[in-house]
C-alpha positions in Angstrom: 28.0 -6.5 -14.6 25.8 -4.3 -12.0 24.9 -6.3 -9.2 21.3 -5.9 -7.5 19.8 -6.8 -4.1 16.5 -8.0 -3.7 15.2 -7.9 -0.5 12.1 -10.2 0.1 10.1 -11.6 3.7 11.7 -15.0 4.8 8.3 -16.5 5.9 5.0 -15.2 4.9 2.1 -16.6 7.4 -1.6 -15.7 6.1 -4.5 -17.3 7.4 -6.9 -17.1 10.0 -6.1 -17.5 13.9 -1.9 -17.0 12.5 -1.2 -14.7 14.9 -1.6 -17.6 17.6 1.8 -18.7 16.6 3.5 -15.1 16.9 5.9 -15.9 19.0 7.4 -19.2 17.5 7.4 -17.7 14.3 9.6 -15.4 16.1 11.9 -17.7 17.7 12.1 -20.3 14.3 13.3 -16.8 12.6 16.6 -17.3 15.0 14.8 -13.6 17.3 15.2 -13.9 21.1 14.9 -11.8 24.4 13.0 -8.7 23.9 10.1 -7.2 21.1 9.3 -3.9 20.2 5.5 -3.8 19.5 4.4 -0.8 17.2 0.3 -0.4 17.1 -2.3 2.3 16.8 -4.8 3.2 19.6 -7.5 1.1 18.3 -5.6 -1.7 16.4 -3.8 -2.7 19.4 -7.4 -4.0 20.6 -8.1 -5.2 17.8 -4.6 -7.6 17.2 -1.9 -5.7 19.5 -2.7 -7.2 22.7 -3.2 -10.8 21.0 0.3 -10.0 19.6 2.0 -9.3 22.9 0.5 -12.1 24.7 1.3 -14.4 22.2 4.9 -12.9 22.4 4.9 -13.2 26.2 3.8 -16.8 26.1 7.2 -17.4 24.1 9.2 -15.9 26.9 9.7 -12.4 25.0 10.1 -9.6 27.0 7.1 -6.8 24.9 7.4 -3.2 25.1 4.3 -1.5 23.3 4.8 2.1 21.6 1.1 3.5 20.2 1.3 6.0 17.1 -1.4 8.0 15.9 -0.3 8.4 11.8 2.7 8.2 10.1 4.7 10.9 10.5 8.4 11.9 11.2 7.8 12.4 14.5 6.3 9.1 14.8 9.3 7.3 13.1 11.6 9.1 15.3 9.4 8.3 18.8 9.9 4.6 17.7 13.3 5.1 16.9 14.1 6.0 20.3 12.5 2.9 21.6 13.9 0.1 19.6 17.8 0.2 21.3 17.1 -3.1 23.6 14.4 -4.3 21.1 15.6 -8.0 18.8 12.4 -7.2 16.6 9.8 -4.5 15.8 6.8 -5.3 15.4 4.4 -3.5 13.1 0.7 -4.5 14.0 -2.4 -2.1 12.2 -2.9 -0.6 9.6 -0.7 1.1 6.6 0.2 3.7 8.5 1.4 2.1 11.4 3.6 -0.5 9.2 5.0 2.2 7.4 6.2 4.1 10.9 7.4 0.9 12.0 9.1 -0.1 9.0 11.4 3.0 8.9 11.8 3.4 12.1 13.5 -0.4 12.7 15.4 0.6 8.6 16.5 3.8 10.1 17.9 1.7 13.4 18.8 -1.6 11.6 16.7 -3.8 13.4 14.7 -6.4 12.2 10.9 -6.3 11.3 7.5 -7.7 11.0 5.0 -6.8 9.5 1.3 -7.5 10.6 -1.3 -6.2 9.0 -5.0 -6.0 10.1 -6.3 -4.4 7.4 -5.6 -5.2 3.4 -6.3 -1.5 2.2 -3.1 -1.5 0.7 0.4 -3.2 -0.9 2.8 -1.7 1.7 2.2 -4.9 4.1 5.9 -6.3 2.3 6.8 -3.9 0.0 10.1 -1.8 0.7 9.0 1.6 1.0 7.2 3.7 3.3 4.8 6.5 2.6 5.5 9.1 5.4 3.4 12.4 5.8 4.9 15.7 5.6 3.5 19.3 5.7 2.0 19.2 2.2 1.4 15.5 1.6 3.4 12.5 1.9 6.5 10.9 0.3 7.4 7.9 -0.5 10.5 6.7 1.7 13.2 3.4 0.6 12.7 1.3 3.5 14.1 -2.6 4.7 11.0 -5.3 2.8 10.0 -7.2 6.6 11.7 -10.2 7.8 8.0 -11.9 7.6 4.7 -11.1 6.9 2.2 -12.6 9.5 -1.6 -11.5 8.4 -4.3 -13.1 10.3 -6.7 -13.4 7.8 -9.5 -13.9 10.7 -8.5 -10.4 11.9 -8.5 -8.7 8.1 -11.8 -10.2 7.5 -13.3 -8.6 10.6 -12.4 -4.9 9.5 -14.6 -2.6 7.6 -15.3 -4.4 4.1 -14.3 -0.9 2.7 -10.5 -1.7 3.8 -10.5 -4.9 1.8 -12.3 -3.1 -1.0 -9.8 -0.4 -1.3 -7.0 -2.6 -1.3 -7.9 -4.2 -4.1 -8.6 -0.8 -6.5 -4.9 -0.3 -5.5 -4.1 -3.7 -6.7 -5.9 -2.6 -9.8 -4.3 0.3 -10.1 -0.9 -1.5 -11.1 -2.6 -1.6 -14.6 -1.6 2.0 -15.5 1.6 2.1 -13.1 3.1 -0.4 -15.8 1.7 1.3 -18.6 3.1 4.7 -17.5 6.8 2.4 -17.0 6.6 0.7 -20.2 6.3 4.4 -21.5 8.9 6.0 -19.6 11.2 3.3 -20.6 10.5 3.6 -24.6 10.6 7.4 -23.9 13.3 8.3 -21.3 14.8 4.9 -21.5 14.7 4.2 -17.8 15.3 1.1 -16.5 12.7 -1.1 -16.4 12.1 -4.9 -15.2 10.2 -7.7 -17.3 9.7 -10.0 -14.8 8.6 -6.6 -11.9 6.0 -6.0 -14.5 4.7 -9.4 -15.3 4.4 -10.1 -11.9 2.7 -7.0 -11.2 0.4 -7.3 -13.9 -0.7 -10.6 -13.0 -1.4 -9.8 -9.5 -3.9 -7.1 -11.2 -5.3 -10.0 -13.0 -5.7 -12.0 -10.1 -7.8 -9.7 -8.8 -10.0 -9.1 -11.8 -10.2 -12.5 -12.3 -11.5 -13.1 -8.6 -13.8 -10.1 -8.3 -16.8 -11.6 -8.2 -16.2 -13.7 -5.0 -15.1 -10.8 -3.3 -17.3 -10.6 -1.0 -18.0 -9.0 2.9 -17.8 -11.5 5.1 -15.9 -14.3 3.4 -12.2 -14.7 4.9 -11.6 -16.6 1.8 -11.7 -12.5 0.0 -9.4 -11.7 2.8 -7.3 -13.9 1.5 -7.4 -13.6 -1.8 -6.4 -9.3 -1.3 -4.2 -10.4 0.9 -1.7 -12.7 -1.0 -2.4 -10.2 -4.3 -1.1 -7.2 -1.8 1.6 -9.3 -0.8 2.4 -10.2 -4.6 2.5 -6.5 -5.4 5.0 -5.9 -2.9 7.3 -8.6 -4.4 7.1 -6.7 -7.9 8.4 -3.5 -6.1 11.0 -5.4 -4.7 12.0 -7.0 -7.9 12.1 -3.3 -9.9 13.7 -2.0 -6.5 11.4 1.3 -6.9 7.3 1.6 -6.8 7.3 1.7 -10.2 4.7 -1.4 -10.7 2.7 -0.4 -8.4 2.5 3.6 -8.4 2.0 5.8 -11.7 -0.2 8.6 -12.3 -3.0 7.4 -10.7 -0.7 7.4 -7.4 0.3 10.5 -8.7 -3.1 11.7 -8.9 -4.4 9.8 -5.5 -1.5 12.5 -3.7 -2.5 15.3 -5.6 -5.6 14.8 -4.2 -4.5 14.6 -0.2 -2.8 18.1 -0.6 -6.2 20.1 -2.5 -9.1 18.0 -0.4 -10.5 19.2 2.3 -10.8 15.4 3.4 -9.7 13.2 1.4 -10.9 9.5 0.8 -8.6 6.3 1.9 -5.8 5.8 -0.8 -6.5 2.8 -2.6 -9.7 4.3 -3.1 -8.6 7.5 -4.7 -5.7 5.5 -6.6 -8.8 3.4 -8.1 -10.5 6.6 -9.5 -7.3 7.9 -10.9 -6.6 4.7 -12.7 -10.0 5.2 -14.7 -8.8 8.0 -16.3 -5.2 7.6 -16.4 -6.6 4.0 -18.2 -8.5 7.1 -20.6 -5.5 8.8 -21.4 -3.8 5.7 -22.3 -6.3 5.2 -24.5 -7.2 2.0 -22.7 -10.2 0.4 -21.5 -11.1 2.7 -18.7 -14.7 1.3 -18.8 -13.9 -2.3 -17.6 -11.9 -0.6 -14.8 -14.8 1.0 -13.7 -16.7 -2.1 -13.6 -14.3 -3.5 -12.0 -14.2 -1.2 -9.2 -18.3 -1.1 -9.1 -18.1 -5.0 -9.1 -15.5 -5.0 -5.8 -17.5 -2.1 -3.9 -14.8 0.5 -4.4 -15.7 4.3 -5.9 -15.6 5.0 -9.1 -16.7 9.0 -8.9 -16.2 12.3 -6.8 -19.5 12.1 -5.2 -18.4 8.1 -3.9 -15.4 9.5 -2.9 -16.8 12.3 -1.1 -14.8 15.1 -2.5 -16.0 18.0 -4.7 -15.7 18.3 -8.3 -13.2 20.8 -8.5 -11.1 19.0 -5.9 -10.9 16.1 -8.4 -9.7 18.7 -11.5 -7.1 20.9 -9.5 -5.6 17.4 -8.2 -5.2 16.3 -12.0 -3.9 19.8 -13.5 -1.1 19.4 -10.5 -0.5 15.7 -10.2 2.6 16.3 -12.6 4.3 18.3 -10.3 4.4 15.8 -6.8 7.0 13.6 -8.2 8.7 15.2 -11.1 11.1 12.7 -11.8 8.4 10.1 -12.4 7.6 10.2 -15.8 4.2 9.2 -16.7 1.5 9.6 -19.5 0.6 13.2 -18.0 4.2 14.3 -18.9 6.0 16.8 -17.8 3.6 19.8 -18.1 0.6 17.9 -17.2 -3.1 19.1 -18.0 -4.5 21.8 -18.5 -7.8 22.7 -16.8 -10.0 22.3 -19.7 -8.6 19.0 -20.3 -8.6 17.7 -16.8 -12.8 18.6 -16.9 -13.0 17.3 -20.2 -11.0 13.7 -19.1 -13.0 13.6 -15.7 -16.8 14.1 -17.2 -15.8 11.7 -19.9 -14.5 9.0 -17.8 -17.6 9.6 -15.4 -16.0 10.8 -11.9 -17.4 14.1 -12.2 
């Protein structure tokens, strides 16, 4: 039999004032001597200096390394600074996880994710979404050692964050429809459990939308431990597939035509409307959904122009070829991709 490896957090800490206890999470997780601490310029005010003081009052020695996105370069100016580091440290945003993440993967040192904003699943999931010249692509990467999300700090970020997380949460309806149907289709493996889990996460959120309010840490929460949920179900399939399909598909698309593209979960929320549409699903009670939580549901919401939104669907096939999904492998045609956006309402 084929063996498999599923790599999954030893501790998960979320809830308010957490990050308090930093450094004895550290030490109970058998890590000693000296921490790497990986932040951007504005989230290490925000968490990163709470993180290396709480680290300091646990006799760790802190080095601090501030990244500006989540690039190469980034992952290899970390890389250069981990050799004396027992942990990294990854504390902001997606971006600054993801850097952090493959950097200490790429150096085989351990890793922690904490996360001050819930905009999206990569706070425990094994990959990494790295930019490149005409985009970004989606890396394998170590799952973190623990998650540690201070759900006082989460709440305190722009409500759009949380909101945004949760459309990507949503969004896992159509990845697992677009793997259900590249499994019947081009028999490629796919996981029960992945899926279920995946697809109840989505639920979760659904289910909860209506509490999800700005303000509430409890909503912090809630996006919090369904973000955390999603990245368990990509660890299960050991790919993105429950969590990434043509809406993702469509969501990078978009980053290479618009002039300034809207924050990821958001754009992965629009795409699963009419991805939802071509599945011949019910794309209306996602974009309910999405009006219920806050989140965009059209072009103008996500401030990009019409035609943006229709060159980013006639070329979404072509950004991960391999991945089949219900656009297939020749994708749409223009007339198609107006005719799908006007009648799902974006444009």
């Amino acid at each position: 039999m084929d063996s498999k490896t599923i790599q999954m957090p030893r501790e998960v800490h979320i809830g308010p004032n957490v990050l308090d206890d930093i450094g004895e999470i550290c030490k109970n997780l058998r890590l000693f001597d000296e921490a790497l601490v990986v932040s951007g310029f504005h989230t290490f005010d925000v968490a990163g200096k709470l993180t290396v003081e709480a680290l300091e009052k646990s006799d760790f020695g802190v080095e601090v390394v501030k990244v500006k996105d989540a690039s190469m370069e980034s992952v290899e100016m970390v890389q250069e600074r981990i050799a004396n580091a027992s942990v990294v440290l990854g504390v902001g945003g997606g971006k600054i996880i993801d850097v952090a993440k493959l950097a200490s993967t790429n150096a085989h040192n351990y890793f922690i994710s904490v996360p001050t904003t819930a905009s999206h699943d990569g706070i425990a999931s094994p990959m990494a979404s790295i930019k490149n010249d005409i985009g970004s692509v989606s890396k394998s990467a170590n799952s973190p050692m623990a998650v540690v999300a201070d759900t006082g700090i989460i709440n305190d970020s722009p409500f759009r964050l949380i909101a945004s997380g949760c459309a990507d949460i949503v969004s896992n309806y159509t990845a697992i429809k677009d793997w259900k149907l590249a499994y019947r289709l081009r028999n490629e493996p796919y996981s029960e459990s992945a899926a279920a889990l995946s697809e109840m996460t989505a639920k979760l959120i659904i289910k909860s939308s209506d509490s999800i309010k700005e303000g509430l840490e409890e909503s912090a929460r809630i996006v919090v431990k369904s973000l955390f949920s999603s990245g368990m179900a990509i660890s299960i399939a050991g790919s993105s597939r429950p969590a990434s399909g043509s809406e993702h598909l469509f969501s990078h698309a978009l980053d290479r035509v618009a002039k300034k593209h809207a924050l990821h979960g958001e754009q992965c929320g629009v795409g699963t409307i009419m991805m939802m549409h071509l599945h011949g699903g019910d794309w209306r009670s996602i974009q309910n959904i999405l009006k219920t939580i806050g989140a965009p549901t059209t072009a103008a919401e996500l401030g990009v122009d019409d035609d943006e939104i229709i060159e980013a669907l006639t070329i979404a096939h072509t950004i991960r070829p391999e991945r089949y999904t219900i656009l297939g492998d020749n994708g749409l045609t223009r007339e198609a991709a107006i005719k799908l956006a006007k009648k799902t309402e974006v444009i």
